[in-house]
C-alpha positions as a Python dict, from the first residue, in 0.01 Angstrom:
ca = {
    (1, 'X'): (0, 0, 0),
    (2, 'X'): (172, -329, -91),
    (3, 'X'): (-161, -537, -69),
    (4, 'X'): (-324, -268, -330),
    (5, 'X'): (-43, -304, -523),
    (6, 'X'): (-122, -695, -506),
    (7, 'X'): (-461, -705, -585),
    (8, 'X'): (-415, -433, -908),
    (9, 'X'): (-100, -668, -1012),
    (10, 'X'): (-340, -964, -943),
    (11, 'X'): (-697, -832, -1118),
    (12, 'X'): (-409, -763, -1397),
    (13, 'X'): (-285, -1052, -1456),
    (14, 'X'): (-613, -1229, -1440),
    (15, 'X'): (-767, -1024, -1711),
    (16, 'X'): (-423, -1040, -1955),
    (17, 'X'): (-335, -698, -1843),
    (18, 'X'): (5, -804, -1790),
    (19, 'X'): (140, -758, -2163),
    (20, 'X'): (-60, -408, -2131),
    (21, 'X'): (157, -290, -1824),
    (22, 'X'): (491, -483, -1858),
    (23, 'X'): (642, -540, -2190),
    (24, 'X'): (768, -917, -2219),
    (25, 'X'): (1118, -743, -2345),
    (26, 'X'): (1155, -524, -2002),
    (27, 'X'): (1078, -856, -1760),
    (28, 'X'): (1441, -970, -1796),
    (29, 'X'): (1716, -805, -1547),
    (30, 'X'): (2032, -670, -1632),
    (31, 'X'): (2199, -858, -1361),
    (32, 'X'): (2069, -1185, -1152),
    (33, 'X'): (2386, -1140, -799),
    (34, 'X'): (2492, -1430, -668),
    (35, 'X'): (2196, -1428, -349),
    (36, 'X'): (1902, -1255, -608),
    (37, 'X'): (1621, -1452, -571),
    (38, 'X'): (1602, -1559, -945),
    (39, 'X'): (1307, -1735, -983),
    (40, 'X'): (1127, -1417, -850),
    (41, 'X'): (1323, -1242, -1122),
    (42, 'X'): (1277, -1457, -1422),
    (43, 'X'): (977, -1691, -1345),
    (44, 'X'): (660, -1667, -1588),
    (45, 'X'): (447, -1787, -1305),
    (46, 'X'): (170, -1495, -1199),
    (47, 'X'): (309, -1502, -866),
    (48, 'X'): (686, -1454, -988),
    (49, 'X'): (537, -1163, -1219),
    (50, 'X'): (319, -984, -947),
    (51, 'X'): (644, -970, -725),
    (52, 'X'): (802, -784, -1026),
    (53, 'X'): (532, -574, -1046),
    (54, 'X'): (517, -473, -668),
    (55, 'X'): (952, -426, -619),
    (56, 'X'): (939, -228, -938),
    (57, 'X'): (699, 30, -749),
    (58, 'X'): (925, -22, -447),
    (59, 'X'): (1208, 31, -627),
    (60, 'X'): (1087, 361, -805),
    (61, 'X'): (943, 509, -422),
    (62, 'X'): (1273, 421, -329),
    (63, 'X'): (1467, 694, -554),
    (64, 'X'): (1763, 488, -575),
    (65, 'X'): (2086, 684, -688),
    (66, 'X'): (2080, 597, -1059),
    (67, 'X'): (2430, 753, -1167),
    (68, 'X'): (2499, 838, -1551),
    (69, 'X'): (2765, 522, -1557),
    (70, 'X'): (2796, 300, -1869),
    (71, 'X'): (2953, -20, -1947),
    (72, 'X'): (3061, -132, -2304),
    (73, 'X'): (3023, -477, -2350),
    (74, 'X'): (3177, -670, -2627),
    (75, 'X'): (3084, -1088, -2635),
    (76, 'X'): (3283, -1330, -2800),
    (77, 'X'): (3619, -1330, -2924),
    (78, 'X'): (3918, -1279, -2896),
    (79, 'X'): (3952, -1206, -3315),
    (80, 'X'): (4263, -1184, -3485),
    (81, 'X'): (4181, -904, -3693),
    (82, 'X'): (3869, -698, -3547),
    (83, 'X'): (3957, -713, -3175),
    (84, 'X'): (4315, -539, -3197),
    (85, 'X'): (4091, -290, -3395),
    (86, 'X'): (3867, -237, -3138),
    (87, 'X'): (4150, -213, -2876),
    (88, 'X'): (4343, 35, -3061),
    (89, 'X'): (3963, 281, -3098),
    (90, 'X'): (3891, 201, -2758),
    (91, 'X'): (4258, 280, -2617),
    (92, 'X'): (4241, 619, -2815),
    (93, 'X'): (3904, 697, -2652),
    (94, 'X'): (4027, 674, -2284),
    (95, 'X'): (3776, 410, -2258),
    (96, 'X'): (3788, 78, -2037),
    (97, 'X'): (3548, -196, -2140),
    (98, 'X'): (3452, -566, -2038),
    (99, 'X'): (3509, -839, -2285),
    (100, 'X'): (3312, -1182, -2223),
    (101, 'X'): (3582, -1398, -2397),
    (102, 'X'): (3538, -1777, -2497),
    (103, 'X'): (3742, -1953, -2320),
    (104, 'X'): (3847, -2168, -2618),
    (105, 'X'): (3899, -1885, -2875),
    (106, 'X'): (4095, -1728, -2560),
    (107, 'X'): (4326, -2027, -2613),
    (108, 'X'): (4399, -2015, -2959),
    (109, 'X'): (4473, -1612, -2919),
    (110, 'X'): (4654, -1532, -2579),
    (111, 'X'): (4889, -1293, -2668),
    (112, 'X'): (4574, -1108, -2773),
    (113, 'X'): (4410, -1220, -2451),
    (114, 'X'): (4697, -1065, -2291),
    (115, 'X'): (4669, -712, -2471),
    (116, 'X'): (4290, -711, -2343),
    (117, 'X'): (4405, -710, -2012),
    (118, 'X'): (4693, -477, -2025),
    (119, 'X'): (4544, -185, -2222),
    (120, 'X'): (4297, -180, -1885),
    (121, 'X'): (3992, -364, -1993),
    (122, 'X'): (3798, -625, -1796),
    (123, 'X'): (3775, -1011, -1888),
    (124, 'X'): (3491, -1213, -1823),
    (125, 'X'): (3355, -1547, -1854),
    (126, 'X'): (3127, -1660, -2182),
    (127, 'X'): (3164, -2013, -2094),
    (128, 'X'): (3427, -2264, -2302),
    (129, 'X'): (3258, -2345, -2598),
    (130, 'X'): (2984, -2078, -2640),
    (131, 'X'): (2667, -2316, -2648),
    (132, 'X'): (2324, -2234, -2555),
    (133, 'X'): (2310, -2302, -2193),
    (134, 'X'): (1895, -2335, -2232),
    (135, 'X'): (1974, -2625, -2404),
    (136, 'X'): (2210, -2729, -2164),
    (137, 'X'): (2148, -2995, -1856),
    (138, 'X'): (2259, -2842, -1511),
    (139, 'X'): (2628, -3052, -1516),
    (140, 'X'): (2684, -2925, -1852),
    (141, 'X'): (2656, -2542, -1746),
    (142, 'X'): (2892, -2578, -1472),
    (143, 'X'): (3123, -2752, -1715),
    (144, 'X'): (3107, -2521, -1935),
    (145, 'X'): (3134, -2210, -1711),
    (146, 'X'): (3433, -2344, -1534),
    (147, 'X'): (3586, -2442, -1847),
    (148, 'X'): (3594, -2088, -1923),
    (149, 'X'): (3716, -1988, -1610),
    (150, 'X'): (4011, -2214, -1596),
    (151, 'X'): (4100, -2132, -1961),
    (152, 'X'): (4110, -1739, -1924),
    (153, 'X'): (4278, -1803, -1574),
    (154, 'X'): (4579, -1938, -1755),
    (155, 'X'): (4583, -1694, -1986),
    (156, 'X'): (4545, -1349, -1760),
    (157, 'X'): (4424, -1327, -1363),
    (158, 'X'): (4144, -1058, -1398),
    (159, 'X'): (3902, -1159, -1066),
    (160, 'X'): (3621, -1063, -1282),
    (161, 'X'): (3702, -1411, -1455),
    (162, 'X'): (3600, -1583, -1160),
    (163, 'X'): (3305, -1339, -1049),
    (164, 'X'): (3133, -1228, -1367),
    (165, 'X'): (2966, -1433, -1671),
    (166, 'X'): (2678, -1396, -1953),
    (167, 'X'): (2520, -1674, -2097),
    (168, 'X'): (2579, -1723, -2480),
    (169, 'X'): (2315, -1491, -2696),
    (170, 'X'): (2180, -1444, -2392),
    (171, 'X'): (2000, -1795, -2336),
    (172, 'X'): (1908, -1910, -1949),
    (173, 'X'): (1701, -2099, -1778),
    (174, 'X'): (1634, -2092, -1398),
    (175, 'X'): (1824, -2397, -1383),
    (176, 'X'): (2115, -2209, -1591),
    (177, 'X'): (2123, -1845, -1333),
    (178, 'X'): (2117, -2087, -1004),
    (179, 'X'): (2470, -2308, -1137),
    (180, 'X'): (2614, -1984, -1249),
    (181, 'X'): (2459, -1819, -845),
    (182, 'X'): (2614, -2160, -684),
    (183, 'X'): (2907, -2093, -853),
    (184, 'X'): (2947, -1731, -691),
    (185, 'X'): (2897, -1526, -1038),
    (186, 'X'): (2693, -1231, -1138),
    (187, 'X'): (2525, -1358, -1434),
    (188, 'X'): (2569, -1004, -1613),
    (189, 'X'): (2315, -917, -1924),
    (190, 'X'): (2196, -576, -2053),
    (191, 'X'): (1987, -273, -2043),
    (192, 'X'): (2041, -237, -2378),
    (193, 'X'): (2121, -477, -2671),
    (194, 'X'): (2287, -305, -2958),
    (195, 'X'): (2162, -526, -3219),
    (196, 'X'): (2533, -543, -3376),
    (197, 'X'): (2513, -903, -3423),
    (198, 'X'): (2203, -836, -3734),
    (199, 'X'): (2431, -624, -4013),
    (200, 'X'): (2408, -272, -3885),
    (201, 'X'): (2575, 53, -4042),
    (202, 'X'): (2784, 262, -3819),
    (203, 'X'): (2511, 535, -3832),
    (204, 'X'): (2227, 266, -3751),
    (205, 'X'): (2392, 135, -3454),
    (206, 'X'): (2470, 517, -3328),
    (207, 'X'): (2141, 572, -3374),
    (208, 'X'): (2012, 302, -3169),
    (209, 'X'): (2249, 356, -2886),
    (210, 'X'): (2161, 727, -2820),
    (211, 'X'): (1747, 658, -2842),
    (212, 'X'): (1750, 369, -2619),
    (213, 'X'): (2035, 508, -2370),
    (214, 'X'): (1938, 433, -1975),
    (215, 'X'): (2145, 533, -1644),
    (216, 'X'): (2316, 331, -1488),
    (217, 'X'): (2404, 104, -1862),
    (218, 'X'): (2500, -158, -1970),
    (219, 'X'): (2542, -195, -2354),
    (220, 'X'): (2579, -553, -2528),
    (221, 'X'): (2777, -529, -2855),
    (222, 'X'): (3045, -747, -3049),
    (223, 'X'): (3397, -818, -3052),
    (224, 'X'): (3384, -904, -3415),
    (225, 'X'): (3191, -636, -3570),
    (226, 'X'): (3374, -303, -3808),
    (227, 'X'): (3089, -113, -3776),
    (228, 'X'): (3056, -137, -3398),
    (229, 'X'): (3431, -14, -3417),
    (230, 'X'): (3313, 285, -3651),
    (231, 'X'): (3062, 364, -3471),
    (232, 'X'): (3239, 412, -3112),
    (233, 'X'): (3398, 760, -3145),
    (234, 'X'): (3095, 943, -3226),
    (235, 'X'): (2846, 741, -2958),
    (236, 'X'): (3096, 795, -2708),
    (237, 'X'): (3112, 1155, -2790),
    (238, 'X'): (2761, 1177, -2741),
    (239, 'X'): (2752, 985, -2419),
    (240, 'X'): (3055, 1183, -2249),
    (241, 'X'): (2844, 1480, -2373),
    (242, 'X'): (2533, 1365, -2198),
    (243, 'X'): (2725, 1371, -1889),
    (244, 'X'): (2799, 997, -1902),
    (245, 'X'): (3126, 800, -1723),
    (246, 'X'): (3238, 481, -1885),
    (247, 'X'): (3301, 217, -1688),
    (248, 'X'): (3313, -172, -1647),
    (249, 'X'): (3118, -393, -1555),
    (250, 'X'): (3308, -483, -1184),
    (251, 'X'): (3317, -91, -1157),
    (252, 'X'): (2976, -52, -1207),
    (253, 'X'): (2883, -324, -1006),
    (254, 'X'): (3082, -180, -703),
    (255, 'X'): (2916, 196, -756),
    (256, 'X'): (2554, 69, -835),
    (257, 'X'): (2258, -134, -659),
    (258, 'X'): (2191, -432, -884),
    (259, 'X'): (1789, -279, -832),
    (260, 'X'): (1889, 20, -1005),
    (261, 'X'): (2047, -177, -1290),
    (262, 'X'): (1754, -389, -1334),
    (263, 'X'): (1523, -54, -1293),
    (264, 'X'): (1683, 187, -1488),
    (265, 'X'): (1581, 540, -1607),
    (266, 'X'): (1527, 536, -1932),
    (267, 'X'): (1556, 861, -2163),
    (268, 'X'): (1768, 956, -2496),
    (269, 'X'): (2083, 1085, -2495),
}
């Protein structure tokens, strides 16, 4: 089975089938672990994209448990005025969430830092300075990620500080997953990118969020956004409706297979 599945994958790519079977926007994973083999999950190289092709068929024989769990993300931050917002919706929702916090705008607000912790919420590492780590050399990524690490570690001692981080707008290279892998972190990205850093309404965003829901999820918004905050009680509504338990990112991590993560089921709320 696996060698027809490698000479399909193979005539495929040869021929340009690949854009045809595997949209370029589905290639990247939600989650590269610490011992993923990320060049096999990330490369552009045929053979890199034929292995995708054959684990994803794997993966779906497999019938992994894909649980209705979902993970609010919210990058950047902390903000003097929007995050205590979004605390305050999120607190009055019963729902925990993981903020990737810049280590430098961590500094300049730690009693808010503080409050992210204690109203249950998970803190995570979006590097010190919030550069794009593509552009980055290899020294400069660990500098930056452990800058980040150090600075939210004075501030509050959540583990996931020291075991989960995203790259800034999302921006990798190979080089950038295997610092962050050497390092011991999940580099953590999305199933789903709510597109709340382009000026969304509340309805727009809701809207978004229900057609492009997966299971298990995990949802990339913004700290610094009103309309994200707006649009929270009625998505979560919907969700919890659906059947859906929010979680963070650590939780999920514990419950799920990072295959299942990076294979989702897709389907509307």
């Amino acid at each position: 089975m696996r060698s027809s599945l490698l000479l399909v994958a193979l005539l495929l790519a040869g021929f340009g089938g690949w854009k045809w079977l595997v949209h370029a926007s589905a290639e990247a994973p939600a989650i590269v672990t610490p011992g993923s083999d990320a060049a096999m999950l990330v490369g552009t190289g045929p053979v890199a994209r034929v292995e995708r092709i054959i684990n994803a068929h794997a993966i779906a024989a497999a019938h992994l448990a894909r649980p209705k769990l979902i993970a609010l993300t919210f990058d950047d931050g902390p903000y003097p005025m929007y995050t205590p917002l979004l605390l305050d919706e999120l607190h009055a929702l019963g729902v925990p969430a993981t903020f990737f916090l810049i280590g430098r705008d961590a500094e300049q607000w730690p009693e808010l830092t503080r409050r992210i912790e204690a109203d249950g919420n998970e803190i995570a590492d979006h590097t010190y300075s919030h550069p794009d780590l593509d552009h980055e050399d290899a020294a400069q990524v660990r500098s930056e990620i452990l800058r980040g690490r150090d600075a939210l570690w004075e501030i509050v001692h959540d583990p996931s500080v020291r075991r989960l981080m995203r790259p800034p707008h999302g921006r990798y290279t190979l080089a950038t997953l295997r610092v962050a892998q050497d390092l011991g972190y999940h580099v953590v990205l999305w199933t789903d990118d709510g597109g709340d850093w382009r000026t969304l309404t509340p309805g727009q965003l809701r809207n978004h969020l229900l057609a492009h829901a997966t299971a298990p999820e995990i949802v990339l918004l913004h700290s610094g956004k009103l309309a994200t905050i707006q649009a929270l009680p009625d998505v979560i509504a919907r969700f919890r409706a659906a059947g859906y338990q929010f979680v963070t990112v650590g939780r999920l991590l514990d419950d799920v297979r990072a295959d299942a993560l990076n294979h989702p089921l897709h389907g509307p709320v």
